[in-house]
C-alpha angles and dihedrals in degrees: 000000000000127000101253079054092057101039090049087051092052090042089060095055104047083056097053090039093060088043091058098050087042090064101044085058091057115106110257109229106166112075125176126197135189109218113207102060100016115043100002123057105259097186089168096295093138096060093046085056091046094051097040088052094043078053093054097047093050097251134128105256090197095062078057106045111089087045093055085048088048101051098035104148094035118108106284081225086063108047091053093046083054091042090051098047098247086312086148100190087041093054086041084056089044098055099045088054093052094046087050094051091041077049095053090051097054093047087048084064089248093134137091156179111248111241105279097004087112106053090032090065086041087051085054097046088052096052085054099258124146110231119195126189126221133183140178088233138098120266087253096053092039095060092032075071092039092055093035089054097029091235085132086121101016093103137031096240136007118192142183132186097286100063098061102049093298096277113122126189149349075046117087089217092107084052097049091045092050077052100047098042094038106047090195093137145025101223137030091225079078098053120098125211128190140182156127107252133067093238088060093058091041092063087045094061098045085046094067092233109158096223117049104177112183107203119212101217090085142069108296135046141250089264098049087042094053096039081057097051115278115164091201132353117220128189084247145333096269083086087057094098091049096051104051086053093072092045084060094042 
């Protein structure tokens, strides 16, 4: 190789390099948030609502369990077309009969913000951030947690699957779509996801966000949330404005 070879080689990755760092020292202002787990109070509701819906469909919720705990933060639709082996009106059943369970919980009063979920999102609203919300829920879930916590107006955007093509996580699809409704930044490098699963991070990773924070008040561990693709782990996501702000140091 000669030596105007070299020198342009080196010369392309100092640029990207410097792209890259250029980047990093951007402010991130899109940030997207799972709710049960990370910023709502999960205490196994979701597998109450699993196996209340397995019993009144006449299945055995145990035969069910570790694949529910498995898959925690993927579309519920999802789960139950996988449980029921592609049987699309029995998943359907299934589903209806989970969001109505989930439903009965929050309306039972069984549903809560986590400790500092609440003022960190407002933290990130003041510094001129754009939260979003996302859940593995339907629309209807989802809200019946909005009204039940009063978040109606606490962030800028909340979506489930159904608002981005119907596809939840691991896919990156709810935080392209945050990305693409919102406009709050230029480049998905600056978005920020964080969550409590390993199918969160996952969909922040293939998603291209810069920041992918896995919080430890959900269903998986440190371990399953870095070997997913966690960036950094924090105790919750009450650290997360914290966080971002070293990023942008």
């Amino acid at each position: 190789m000669n030596n105007a070879v070299t020198a342009a080689t080196a010369a392309t990755a100092v640029t990207a390099a410097t792209a890259v760092n250029a980047v990093s020292a951007q402010r991130h202002d899109l940030v997207v948030l799972d709710m049960a787990g990370t910023t709502v109070a999960d205490g196994g509701l979701v597998e109450q609502a699993f196996a209340t819906a397995a019993e009144r469909l006449g299945e055995d919720p145990s035969t069910m369990i570790d694949y529910v705990r498995a898959t925690m933060g993927e579309s519920k639709i999802s789960v139950f077309r996988h449980l029921f082996g592609g049987d699309e009106a029995r998943a359907q059943q299934a589903n209806l009969a989970f969001e109505d369970a989930y439903g009965e919980l929050v309306t039972a009063g069984r549903i809560e913000a986590l400790p500092g979920a609440a003022d960190a999102i407002a933290t990130l609203t003041e510094q001129g951030r754009t939260v979003v919300l996302t859940t593995g829920f339907a629309r209807v879930t989802q809200d019946a947690i909005l009204d039940a916590l009063g978040w109606r107006d606490l962030v800028a955007l909340t979506l489930c699957p159904a608002d981005a093509g119907g596809r939840g996580r691991p896919y990156p699809d709810m935080v392209l779509a945050a990305f693409l409704r919102t406009g709050a930044v230029d480049d998905v490098r600056r978005i920020v996801v964080a969550g409590d699963t390993s199918y969160d991070m996952l969909s922040g990773v293939r998603s291209g966000a810069g920041i992918v924070a896995g919080v430890l008040t959900g269903a998986h561990g440190g371990e399953a949330l870095t070997d997913h693709g966690a960036t950094r782990v924090l105790p919750s996501v009450a650290g997360l404005p914290a966080l971002i702000g070293e990023y942008e140091a």
